[in-house]
VOTIMI-359760 format. One record per residue (C-alpha): x, y, z; residue number from 1; residue in three letters. Coordinates in steps of 0.02 Angstrom, whole numbers, plus 32768, in hexadecimal, padded with zeros to 4 digits. Layout:
REM residues N
<site><px>X</px><py>Y</py><pz>Z</pz><k>NUM</k><r>ALA</r></site>
...
//
This chain:
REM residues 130
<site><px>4DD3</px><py>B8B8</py><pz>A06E</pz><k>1</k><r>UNK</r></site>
<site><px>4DB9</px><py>B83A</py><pz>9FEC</pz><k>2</k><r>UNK</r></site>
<site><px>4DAE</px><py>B77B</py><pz>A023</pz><k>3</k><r>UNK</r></site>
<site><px>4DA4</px><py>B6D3</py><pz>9FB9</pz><k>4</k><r>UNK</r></site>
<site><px>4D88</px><py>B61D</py><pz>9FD1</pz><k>5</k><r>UNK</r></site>
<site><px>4DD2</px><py>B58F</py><pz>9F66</pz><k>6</k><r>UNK</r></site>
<site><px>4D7E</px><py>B4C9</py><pz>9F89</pz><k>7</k><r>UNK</r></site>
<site><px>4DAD</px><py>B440</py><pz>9F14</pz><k>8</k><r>UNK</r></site>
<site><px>4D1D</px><py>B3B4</py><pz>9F2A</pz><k>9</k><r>UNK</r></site>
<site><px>4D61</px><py>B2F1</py><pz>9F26</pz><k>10</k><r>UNK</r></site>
<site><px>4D4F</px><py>B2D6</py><pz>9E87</pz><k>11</k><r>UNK</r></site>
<site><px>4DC0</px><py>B364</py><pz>9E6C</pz><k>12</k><r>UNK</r></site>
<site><px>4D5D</px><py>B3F6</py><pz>9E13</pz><k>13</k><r>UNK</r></site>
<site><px>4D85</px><py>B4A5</py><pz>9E4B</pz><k>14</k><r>UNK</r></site>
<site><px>4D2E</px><py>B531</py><pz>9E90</pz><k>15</k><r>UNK</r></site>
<site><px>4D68</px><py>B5F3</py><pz>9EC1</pz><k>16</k><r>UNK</r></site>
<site><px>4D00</px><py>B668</py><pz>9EFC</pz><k>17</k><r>UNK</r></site>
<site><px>4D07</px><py>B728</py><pz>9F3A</pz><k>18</k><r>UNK</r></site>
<site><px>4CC2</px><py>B7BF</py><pz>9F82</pz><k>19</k><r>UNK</r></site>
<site><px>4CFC</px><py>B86A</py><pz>9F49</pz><k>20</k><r>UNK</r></site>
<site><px>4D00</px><py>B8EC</py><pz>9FC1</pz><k>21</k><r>UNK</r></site>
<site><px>4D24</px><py>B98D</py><pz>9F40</pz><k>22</k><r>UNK</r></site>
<site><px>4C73</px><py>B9D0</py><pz>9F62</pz><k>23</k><r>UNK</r></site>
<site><px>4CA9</px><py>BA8E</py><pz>9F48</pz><k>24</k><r>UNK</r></site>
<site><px>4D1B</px><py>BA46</py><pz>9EA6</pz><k>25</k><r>UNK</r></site>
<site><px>4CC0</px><py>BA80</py><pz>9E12</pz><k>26</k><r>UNK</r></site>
<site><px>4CED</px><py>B9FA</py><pz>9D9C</pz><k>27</k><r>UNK</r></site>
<site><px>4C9F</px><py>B99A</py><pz>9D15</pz><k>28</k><r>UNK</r></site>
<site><px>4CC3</px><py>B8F4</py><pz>9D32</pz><k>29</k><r>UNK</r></site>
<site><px>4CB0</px><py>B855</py><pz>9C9E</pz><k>30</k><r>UNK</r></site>
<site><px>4CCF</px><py>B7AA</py><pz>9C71</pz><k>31</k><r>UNK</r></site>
<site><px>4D5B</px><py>B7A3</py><pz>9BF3</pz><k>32</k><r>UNK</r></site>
<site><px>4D94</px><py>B704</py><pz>9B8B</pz><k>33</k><r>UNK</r></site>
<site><px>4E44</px><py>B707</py><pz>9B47</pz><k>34</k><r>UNK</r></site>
<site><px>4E72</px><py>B66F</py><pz>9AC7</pz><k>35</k><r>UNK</r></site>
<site><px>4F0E</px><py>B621</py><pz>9AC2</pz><k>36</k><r>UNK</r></site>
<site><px>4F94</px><py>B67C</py><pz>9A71</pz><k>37</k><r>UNK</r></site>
<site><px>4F3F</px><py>B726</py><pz>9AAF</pz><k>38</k><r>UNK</r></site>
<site><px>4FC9</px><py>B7A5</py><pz>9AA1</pz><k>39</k><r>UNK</r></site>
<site><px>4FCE</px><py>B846</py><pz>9B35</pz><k>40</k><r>UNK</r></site>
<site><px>5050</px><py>B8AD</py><pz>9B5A</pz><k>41</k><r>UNK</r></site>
<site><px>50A7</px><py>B8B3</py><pz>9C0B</pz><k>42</k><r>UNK</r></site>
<site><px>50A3</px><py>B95E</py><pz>9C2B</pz><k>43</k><r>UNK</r></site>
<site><px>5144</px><py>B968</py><pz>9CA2</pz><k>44</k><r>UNK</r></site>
<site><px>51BE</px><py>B945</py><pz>9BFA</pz><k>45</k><r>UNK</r></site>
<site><px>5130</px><py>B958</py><pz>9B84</pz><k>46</k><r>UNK</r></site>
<site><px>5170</px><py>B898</py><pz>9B50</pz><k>47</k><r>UNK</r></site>
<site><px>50E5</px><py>B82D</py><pz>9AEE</pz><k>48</k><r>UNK</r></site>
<site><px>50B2</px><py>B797</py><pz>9B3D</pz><k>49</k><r>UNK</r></site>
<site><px>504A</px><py>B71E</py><pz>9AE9</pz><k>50</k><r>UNK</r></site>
<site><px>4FE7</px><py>B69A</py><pz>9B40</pz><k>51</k><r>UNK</r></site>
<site><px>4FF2</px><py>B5E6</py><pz>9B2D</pz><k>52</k><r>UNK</r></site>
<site><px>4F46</px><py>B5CF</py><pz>9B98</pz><k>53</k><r>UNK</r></site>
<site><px>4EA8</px><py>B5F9</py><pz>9B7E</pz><k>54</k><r>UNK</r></site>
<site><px>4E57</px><py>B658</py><pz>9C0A</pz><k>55</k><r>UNK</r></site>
<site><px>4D9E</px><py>B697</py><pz>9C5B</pz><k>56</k><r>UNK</r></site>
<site><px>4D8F</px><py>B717</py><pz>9CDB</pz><k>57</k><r>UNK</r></site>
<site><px>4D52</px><py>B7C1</py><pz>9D0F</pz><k>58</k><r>UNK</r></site>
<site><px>4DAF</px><py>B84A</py><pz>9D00</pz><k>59</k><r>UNK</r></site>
<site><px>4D99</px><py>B91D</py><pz>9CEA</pz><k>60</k><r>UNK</r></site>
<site><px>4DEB</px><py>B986</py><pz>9C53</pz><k>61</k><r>UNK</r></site>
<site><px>4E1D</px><py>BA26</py><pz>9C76</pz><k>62</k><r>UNK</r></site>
<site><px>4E7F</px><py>BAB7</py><pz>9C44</pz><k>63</k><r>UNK</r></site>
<site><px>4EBE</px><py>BA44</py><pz>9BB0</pz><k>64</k><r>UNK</r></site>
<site><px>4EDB</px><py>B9CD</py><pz>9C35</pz><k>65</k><r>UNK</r></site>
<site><px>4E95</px><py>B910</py><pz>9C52</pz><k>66</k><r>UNK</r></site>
<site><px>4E93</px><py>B8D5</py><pz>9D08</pz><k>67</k><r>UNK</r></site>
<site><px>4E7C</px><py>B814</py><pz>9D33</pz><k>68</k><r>UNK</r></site>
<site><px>4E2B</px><py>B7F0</py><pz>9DBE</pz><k>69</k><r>UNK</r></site>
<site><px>4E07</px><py>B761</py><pz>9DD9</pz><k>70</k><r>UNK</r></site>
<site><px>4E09</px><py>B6CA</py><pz>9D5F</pz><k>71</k><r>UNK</r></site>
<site><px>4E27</px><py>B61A</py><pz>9D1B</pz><k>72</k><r>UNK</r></site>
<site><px>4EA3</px><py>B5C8</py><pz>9C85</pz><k>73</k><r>UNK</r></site>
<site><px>4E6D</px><py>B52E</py><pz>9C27</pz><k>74</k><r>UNK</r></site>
<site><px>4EDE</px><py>B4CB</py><pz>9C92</pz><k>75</k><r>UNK</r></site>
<site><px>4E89</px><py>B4EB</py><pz>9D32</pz><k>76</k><r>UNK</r></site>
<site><px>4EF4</px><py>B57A</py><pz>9D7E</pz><k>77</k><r>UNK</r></site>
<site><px>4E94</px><py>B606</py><pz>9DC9</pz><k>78</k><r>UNK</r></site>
<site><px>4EBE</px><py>B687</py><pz>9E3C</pz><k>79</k><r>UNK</r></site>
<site><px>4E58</px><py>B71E</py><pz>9E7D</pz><k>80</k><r>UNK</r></site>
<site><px>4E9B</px><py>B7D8</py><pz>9EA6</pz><k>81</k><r>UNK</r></site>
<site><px>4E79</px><py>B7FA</py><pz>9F47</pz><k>82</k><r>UNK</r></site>
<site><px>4E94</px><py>B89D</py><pz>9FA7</pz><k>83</k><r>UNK</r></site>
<site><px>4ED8</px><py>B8C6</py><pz>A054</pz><k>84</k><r>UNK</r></site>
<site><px>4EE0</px><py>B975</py><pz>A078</pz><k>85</k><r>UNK</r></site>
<site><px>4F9A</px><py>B9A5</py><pz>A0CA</pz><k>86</k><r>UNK</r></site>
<site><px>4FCA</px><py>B8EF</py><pz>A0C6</pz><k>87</k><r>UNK</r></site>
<site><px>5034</px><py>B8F5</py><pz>9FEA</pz><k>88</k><r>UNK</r></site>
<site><px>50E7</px><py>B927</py><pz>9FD4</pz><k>89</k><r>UNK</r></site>
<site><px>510D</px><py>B945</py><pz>9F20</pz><k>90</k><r>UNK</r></site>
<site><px>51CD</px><py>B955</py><pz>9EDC</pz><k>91</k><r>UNK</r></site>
<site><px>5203</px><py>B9C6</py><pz>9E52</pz><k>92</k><r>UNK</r></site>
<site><px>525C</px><py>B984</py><pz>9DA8</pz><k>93</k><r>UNK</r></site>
<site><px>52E9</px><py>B922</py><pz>9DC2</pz><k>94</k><r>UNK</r></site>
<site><px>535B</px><py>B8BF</py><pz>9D20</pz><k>95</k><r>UNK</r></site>
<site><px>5366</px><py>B80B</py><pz>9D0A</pz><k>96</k><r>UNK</r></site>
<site><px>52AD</px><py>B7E0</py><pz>9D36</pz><k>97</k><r>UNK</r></site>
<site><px>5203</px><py>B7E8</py><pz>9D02</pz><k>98</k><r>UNK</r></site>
<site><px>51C3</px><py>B883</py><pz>9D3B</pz><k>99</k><r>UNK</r></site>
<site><px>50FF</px><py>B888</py><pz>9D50</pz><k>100</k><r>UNK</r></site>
<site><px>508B</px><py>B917</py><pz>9D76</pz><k>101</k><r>UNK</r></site>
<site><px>5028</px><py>B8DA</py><pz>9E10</pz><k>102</k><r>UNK</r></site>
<site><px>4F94</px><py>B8C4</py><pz>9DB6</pz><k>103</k><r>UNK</r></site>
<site><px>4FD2</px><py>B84E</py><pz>9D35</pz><k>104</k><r>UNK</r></site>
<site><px>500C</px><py>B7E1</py><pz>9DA3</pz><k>105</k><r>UNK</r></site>
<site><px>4F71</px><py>B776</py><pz>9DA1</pz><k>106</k><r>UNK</r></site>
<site><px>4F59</px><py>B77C</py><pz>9CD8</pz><k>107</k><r>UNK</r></site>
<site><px>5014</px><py>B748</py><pz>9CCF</pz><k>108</k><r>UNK</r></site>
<site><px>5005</px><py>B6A9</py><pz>9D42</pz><k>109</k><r>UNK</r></site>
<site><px>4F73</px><py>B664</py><pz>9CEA</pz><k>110</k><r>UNK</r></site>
<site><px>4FB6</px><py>B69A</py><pz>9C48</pz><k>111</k><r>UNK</r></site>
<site><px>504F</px><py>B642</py><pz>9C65</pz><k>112</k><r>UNK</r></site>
<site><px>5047</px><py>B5BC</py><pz>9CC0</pz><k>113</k><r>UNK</r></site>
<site><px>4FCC</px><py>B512</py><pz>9CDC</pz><k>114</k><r>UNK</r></site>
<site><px>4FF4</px><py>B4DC</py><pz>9D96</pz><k>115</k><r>UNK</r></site>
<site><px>5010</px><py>B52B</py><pz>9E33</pz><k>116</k><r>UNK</r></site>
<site><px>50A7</px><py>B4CE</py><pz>9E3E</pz><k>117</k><r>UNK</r></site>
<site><px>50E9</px><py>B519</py><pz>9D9A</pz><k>118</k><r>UNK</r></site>
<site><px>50C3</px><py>B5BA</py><pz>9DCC</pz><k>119</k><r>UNK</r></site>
<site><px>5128</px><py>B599</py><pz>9E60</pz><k>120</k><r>UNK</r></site>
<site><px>51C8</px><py>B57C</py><pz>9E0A</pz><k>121</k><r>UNK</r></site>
<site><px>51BA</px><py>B617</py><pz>9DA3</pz><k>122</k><r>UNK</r></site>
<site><px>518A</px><py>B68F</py><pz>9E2C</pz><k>123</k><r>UNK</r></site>
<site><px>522F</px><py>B6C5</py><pz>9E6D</pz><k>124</k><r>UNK</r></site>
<site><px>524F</px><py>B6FE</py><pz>9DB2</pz><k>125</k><r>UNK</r></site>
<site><px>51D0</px><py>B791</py><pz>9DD2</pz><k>126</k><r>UNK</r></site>
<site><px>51DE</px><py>B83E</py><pz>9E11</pz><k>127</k><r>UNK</r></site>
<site><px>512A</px><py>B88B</py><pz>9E4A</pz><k>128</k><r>UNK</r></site>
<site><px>511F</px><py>B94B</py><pz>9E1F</pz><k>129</k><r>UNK</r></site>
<site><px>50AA</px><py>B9BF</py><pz>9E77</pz><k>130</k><r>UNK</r></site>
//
């Protein structure tokens, strides 16, 4: 089981931290940096999305595959992936949303987005796929 902690000091800088509890995952884990106007594909309508943020963050690439994390945008957004066994439900495709594989979900908010509160307003657009 993953955890993470978020404080935000009173001058109002940021900080996330994590533990990752994939011990017996053998993955290759690395900082990425993606500039603004990065362009990915979303692999549940094979859509290109291109970023208007810039963003830092570690992340694993596999099978042709790139996996956020966790991570920050230039704005200040950041979010971490965080695993509990038993406790995700995932949907399958549906029309007339934004249909994300679960593990873009992370790389789409910060790609997207510069506020929690942005995010927010946009969430109910999206469809998470197992």
């Amino acid at each position: 089981m993953c955890t993470s902690v978020a404080l935000r000091t009173k001058n109002r800088l940021s900080f996330l931290g994590r533990n990752m509890d994939f011990v017996d995952l053998p993955a290759d884990y690395n900082i990425y940096v993606f500039p603004r106007n990065y362009q990915w594909v979303n692999r549940e309508d094979q859509k290109t999305i291109t970023n208007p943020y810039a963003i830092i963050g570690m992340g694993l690439m596999g099978q042709n595959q790139f996996a956020m994390i966790d991570g920050m945008n230039e704005q200040g957004l950041m979010g971490a992936v965080l695993y509990f066994e038993g406790y995700a439900y995932y949907s399958t495709p549906k029309n007339n949303v934004i249909n994300l594989a679960c593990y873009d979900v992370l790389f789409w908010a910060l790609s997207q987005f510069q506020s929690i509160e942005e995010l927010a307003e946009h969430i109910a657009q999206v469809n998470i796929v197992g």
